[in-house]
C-alpha positions in Angstrom: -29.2 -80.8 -120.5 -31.5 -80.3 -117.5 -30.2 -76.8 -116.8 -30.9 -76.2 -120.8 -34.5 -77.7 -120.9 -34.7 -74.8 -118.0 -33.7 -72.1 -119.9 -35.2 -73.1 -123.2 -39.0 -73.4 -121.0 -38.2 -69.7 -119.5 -38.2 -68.3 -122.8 -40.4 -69.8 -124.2 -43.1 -68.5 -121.1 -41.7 -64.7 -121.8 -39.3 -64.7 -119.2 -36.3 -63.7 -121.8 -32.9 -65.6 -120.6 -29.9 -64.1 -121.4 -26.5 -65.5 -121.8 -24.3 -65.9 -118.7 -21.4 -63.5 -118.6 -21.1 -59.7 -117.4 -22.2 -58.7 -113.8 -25.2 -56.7 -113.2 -24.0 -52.9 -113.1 -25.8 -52.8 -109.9 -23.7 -55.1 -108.5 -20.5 -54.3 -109.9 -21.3 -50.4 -108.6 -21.8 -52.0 -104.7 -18.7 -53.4 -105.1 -17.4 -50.4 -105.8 -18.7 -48.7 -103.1 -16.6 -51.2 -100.8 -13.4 -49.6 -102.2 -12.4 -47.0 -100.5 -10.5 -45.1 -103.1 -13.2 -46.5 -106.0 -16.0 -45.1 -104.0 -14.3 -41.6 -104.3 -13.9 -41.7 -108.0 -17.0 -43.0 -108.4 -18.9 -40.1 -106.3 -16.7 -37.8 -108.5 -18.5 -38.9 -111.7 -21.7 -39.2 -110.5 -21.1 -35.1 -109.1 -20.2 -34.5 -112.3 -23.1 -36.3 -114.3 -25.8 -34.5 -112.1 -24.3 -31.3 -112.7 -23.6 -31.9 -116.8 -27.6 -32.9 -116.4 -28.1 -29.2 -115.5 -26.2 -27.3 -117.3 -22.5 -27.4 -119.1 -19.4 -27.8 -116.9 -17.0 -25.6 -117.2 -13.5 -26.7 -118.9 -11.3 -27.3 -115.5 -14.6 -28.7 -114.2 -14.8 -31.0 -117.1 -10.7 -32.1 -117.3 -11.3 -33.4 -113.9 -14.7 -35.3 -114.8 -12.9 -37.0 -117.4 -9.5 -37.9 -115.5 -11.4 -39.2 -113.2 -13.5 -40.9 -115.9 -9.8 -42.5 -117.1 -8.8 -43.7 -113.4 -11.9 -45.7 -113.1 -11.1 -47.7 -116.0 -8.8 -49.6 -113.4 -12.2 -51.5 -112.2 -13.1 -53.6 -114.5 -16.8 -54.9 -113.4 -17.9 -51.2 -113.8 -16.5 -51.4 -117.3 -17.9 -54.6 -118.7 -21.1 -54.8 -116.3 -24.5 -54.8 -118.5 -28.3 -54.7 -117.4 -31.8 -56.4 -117.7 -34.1 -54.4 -119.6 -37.4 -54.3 -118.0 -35.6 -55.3 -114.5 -37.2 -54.0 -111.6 -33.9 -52.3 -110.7 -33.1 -51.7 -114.7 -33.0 -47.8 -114.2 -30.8 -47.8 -111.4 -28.5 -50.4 -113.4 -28.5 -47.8 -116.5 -27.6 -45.0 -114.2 -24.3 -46.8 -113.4 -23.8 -47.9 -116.4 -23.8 -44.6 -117.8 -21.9 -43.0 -115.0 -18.6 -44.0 -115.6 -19.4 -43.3 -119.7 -19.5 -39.7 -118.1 -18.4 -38.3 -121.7 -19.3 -41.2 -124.3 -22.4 -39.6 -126.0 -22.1 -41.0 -128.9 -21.0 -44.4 -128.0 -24.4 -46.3 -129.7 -22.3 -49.1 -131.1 -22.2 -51.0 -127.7 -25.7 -51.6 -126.2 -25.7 -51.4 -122.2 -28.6 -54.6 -122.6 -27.2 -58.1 -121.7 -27.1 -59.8 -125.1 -29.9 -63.0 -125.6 -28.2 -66.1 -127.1 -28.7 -65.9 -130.8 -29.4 -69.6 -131.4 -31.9 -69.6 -128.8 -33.7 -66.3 -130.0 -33.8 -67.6 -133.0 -35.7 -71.5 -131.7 -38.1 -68.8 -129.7 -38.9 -67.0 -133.2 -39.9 -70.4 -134.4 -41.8 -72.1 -131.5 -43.5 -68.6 -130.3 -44.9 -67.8 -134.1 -46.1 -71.0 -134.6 -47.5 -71.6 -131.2 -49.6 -68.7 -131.7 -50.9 -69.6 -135.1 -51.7 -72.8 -133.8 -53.7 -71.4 -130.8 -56.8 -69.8 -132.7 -59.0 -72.0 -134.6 -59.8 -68.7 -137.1 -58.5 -68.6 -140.7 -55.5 -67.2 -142.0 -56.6 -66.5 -145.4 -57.9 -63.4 -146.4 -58.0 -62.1 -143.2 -56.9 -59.2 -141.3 -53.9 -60.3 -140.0 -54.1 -56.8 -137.3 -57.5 -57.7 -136.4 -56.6 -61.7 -135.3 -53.6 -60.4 -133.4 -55.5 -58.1 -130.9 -58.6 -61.3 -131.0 -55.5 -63.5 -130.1 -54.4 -60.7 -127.4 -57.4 -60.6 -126.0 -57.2 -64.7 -125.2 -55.0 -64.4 -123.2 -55.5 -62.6 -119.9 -52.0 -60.7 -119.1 -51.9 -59.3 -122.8 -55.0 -58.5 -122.8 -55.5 -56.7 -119.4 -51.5 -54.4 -120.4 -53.2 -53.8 -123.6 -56.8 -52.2 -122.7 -54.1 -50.6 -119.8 -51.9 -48.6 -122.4 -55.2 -48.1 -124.6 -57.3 -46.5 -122.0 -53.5 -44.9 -120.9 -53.1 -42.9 -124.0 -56.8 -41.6 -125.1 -58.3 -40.7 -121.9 -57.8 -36.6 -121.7 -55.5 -34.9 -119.3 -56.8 -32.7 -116.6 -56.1 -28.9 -118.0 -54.4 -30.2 -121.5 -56.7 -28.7 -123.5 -57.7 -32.1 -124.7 -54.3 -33.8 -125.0 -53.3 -36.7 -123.3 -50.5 -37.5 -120.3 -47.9 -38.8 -122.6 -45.9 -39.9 -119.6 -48.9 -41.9 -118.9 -49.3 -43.3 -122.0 -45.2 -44.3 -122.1 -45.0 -45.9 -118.7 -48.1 -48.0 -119.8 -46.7 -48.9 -123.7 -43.5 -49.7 -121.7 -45.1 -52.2 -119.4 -46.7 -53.7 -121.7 -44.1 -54.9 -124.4 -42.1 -55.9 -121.4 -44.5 -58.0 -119.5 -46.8 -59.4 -122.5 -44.9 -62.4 -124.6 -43.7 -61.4 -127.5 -45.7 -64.0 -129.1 -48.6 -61.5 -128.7 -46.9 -58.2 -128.6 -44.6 -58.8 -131.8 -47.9 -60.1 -133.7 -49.8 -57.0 -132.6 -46.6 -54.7 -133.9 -45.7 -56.6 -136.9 -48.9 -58.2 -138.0 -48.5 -58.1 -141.7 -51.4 -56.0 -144.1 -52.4 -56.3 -147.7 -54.8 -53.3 -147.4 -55.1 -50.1 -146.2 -57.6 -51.1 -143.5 -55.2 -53.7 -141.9 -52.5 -51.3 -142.3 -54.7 -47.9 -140.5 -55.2 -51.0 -137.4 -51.5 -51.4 -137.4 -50.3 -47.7 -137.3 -53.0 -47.6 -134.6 -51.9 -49.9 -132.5 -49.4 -47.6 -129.9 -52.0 -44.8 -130.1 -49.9 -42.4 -132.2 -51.6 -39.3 -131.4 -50.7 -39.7 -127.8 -47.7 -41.2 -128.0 -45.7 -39.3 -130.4 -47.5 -37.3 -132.3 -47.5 -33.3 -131.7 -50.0 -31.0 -132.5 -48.0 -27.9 -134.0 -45.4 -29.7 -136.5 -42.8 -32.2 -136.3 -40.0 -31.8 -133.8 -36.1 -31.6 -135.4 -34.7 -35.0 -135.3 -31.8 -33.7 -133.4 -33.4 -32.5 -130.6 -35.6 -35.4 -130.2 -31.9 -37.3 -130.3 -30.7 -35.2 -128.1 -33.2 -35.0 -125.6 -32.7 -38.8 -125.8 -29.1 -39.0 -125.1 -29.6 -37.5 -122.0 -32.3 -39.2 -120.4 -30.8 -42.8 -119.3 -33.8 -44.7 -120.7 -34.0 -43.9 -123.9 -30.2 -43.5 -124.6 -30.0 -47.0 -123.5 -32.9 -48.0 -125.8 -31.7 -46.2 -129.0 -28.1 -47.9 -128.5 -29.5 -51.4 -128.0 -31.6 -50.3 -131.3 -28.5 -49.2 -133.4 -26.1 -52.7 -132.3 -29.1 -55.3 -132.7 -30.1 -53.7 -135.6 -27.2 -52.9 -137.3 -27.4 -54.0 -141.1 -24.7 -55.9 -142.8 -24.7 -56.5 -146.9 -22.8 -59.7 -145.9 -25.3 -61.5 -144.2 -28.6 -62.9 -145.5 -31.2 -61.8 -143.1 -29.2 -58.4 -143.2 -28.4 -58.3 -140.0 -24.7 -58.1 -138.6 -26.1 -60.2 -135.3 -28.1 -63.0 -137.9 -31.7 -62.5 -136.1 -34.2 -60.3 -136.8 -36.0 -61.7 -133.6 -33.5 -59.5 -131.8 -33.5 -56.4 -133.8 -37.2 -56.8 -133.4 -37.6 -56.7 -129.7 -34.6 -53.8 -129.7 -37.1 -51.8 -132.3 -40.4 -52.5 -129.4 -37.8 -51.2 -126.7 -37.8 -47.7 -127.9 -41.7 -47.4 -127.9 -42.4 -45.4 -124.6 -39.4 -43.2 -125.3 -39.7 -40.0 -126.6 -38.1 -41.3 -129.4 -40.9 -43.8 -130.1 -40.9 -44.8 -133.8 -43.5 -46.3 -135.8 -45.4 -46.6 -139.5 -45.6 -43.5 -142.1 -48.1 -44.3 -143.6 -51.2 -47.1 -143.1 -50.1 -48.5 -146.8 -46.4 -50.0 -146.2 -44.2 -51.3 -144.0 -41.3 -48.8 -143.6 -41.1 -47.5 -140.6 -39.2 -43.8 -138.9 -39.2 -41.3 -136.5 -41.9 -38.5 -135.7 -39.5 -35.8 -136.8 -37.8 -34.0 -139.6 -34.4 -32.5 -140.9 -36.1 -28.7 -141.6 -33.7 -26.0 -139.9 -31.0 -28.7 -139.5 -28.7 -26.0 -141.2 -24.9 -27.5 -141.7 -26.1 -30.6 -139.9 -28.6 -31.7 -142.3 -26.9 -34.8 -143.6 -26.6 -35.7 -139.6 -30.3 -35.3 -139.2 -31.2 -37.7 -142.1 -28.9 -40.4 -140.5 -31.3 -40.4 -138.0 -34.2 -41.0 -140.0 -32.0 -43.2 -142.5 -31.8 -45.4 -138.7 -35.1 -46.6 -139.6 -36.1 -46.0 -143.1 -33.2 -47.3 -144.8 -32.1 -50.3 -142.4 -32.1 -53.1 -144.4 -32.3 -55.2 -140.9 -35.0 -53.6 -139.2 -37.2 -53.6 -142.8 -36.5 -57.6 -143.5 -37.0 -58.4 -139.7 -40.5 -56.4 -140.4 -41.3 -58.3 -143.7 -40.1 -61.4 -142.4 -42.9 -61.5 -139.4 -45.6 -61.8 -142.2 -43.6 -64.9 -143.9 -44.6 -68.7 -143.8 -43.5 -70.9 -141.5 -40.3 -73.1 -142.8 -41.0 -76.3 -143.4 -39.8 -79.3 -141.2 -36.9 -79.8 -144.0 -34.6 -76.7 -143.8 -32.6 -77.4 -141.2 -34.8 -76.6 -138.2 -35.4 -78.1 -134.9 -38.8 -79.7 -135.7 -41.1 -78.5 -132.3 -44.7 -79.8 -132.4 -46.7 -76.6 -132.0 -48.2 -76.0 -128.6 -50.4 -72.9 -127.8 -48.9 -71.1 -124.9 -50.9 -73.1 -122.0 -52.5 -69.9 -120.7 -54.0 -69.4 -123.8 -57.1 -72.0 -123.3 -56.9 -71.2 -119.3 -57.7 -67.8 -119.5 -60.4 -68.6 -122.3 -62.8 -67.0 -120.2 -61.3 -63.4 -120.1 -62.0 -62.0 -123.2 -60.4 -58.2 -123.7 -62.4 -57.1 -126.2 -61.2 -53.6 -127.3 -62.9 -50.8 -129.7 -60.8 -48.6 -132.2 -58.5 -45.9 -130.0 -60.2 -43.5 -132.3 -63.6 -44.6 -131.1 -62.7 -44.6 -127.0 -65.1 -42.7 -124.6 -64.4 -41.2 -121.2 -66.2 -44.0 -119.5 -66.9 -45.4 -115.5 -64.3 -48.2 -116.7 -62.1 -46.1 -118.3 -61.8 -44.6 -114.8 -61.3 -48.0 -112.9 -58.4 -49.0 -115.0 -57.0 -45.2 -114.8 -57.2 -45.5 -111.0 -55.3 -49.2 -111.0 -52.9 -47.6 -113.1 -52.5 -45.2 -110.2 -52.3 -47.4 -107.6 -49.9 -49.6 -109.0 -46.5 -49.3 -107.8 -44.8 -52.5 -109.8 -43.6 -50.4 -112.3 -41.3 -47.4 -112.4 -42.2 -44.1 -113.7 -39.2 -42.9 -116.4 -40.7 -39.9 -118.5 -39.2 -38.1 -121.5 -36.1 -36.0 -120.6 -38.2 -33.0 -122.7 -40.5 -33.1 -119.4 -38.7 -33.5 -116.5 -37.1 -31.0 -114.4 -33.7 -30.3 -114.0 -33.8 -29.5 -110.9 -35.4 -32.4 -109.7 -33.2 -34.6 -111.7 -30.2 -33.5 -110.0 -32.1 -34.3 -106.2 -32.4 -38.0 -107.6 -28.8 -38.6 -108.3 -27.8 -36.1 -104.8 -30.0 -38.6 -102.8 -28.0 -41.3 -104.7 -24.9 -40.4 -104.2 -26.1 -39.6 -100.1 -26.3 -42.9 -99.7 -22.1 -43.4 -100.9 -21.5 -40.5 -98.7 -22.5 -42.2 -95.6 -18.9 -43.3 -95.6 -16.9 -41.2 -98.0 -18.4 -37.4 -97.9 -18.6 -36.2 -101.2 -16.1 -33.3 -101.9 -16.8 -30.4 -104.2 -15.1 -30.5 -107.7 -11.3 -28.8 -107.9 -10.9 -29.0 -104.2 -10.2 -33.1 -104.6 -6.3 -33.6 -104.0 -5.1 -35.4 -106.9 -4.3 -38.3 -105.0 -8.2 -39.1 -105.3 -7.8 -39.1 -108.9 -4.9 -41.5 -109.2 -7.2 -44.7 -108.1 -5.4 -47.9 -108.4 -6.7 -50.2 -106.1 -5.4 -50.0 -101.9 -2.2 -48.7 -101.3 
């Protein structure tokens, strides 16, 4: 019970538990690397990932990429390992995750995330909601629920320090951009900021439900769409933007959590397969800062969809509109929204009765009020340069930008320096010059 009590207080803090079960890929990759004969497989797929990254491998190339995909199905930890999203060492876990998935680009069904306990997810959507509408002393009725979200933000002093971060993030101009903004910027700080800031706060400020158009404009507002999604020209082709996805580790990681934890089912009565739109919810947040970032159509509903559309999709069109049909047509993601602007339950429906407690920073950090104007309305300012220069300095947070604007050739150096560090005892060999003995890993001879 003590050991519960634990876990139950470090969610309820932010500090997402998750159940215990499979290794971290991290770990399950070091063991690995102890192998002898796993290590050489292993440097085989990673070879063969950096080069796929750069450009398509030939079919003998390829045939040996994937048997030696199939002889390292023999170690099981890099099989069922799973990561921490938002981990300090979460894009190094996803790189080994995905490694030894060498040829699995359409396996979305299976999310590389740890999964949360779906009977405590579903306590924290009760205690979290109605600690925060405990918290403020301001009316709920008739009010603009978007507006009392970002006052609420602004209480507290970690929500609202990430959110006037990612603000100033994604309107201050890039040098030479002919106005725009540094959408890598502008992702890295969104990021940071749905995975550091309660979802208490973050949820409210995403999901904050509108009965006008002026609530609704706040709401679409709120990730700073013309920086963080939005192009200029036209809309992108809903393939590309998945397929520029699938091949940065990030965001393929995000959109497959998305597409399990959101995955609708006619048989259950939130419409979720996994019972908890808590979870499909925080799955959703984890694809902002991707370059598949999603969000509101229109400042007068609550259906949601990509920034992209099927036009030129040729004999793939019906594929394209799955994509969109992800978001506008889920049944799960769309009653997980409308469910956020739903009362409380009562004490009677079979649910834990918790007395409601505002989070205890809330009154602590009373003081530090973030008071932030309209993204529409933000000026180039001294301050605006402050925060732009912590941004900068801060090194607590990992830069992953959009596959669309990295280089390939630089993408490549990161994984040779990983795999260097593997090579220091096994010397990475170049592809059909391995004798097949490599290939037939098993465990020590």
């Amino acid at each position: 019970m003590i050991l519960f009590g634990i876990l139950l207080n470090l969610i309820y803090h932010g500090s997402l538990s998750v159940s215990a079960g499979p290794l971290d890929c991290v770990e399950a990759e070091r063991g690995c690397l102890l192998e002898q004969a796993c290590m050489g497989v292993y440097g085989v797929l990673e070879y063969c990932v950096a080069e796929e990254a750069v450009s398509p491998l030939g079919s003998d190339a390829r045939r040996e990429c994937l048997e030696a995909q199939s002889a390292l199905q023999k170690h099981r930890p890099l099989q069922t390992c799973k990561c921490q999203r938002g981990s300090r060492r979460e894009e190094h876990c996803l790189r080994a995750y995905w490694t030894v998935r060498f040829a699995a680009y359409d396996e979305y069904e299976v999310s590389p995330y740890e999964d949360l306990e779906v009977e405590l997810v579903r306590n924290m959507e009760l205690s979290r909601m109605a600690s925060i509408m405990a918290a403020s002393s301001l009316p709920l009725d008739g009010q603009n629920q978007c507006l009392k979200a970002a006052q609420d933000c602004g209480l507290y002093e970690k929500c609202g320090s990430l959110r006037s971060e990612y603000v100033v993030a994604c309107t201050k101009r890039a040098p030479g951009s002919d106005g725009g903004c540094n959408r890598q910027k502008c992702h890295r700080a969104l990021r940071r900021f749905l995975e550091r800031v309660p979802e208490e706060y973050s949820l409210a400020l995403l999901f904050c439900p509108c009965s006008d158009a002026l609530c609704g404009e706040r709401r679409r507002k709120t990730i700073v769409p013309s920086c963080s999604y939005e192009e200029r020209d036209s809309k992108p082709n809903c393939l590309s933007l998945q397929g520029y996805c699938i091949r940065d580790e990030l965001c393929r990681s995000r959109l497959a959590d998305f597409q399990h934890n959101c995955q609708p089912s006619s048989q259950s009565p939130s419409g979720c397969m996994r019972e908890s739109g808590a979870v499909c919810l925080k799955a959703y947040a984890g694809l902002i800062g991707t370059i598949m970032t999603p969000n509101y159509v229109s400042n007068s509903s609550t259906e949601v969809s990509q920034w992209c559309s099927c036009e030129g999709s040729g004999n793939q069109w019906q594929d394209c509109r799955n994509i969109l049909h992800m978001f506008s047509s889920n049944t799960c993601l769309l009653n997980a929204i409308s469910s956020m602007g739903a009362s409380p339950p009562r004490p009677g429906e079979n649910i834990p009765q918790t007395p409601p407690q505002p989070t205890p920073r809330l009154y602590q950090d009373k003081v530090h009020v973030y008071v932030l104007p309209d993204v529409n309305d933000m000026e180039d300012s001294e301050e605006a340069e402050e925060e732009e220069e912590e941004e900068e300095n801060s090194q607590e947070f990992s830069i992953i930008p959009p596959y669309s604007e990295k280089d390939a050739s630089v993408e490549s150096g990161t994984r040779g320096s990983h795999r260097a560090a593997a090579s220091q005892t096994a010397p990475m060999v170049p592809l059909l010059l391995l004798p097949a003995c490599t290939l037939g890993w098993g465990g020590r001879g």
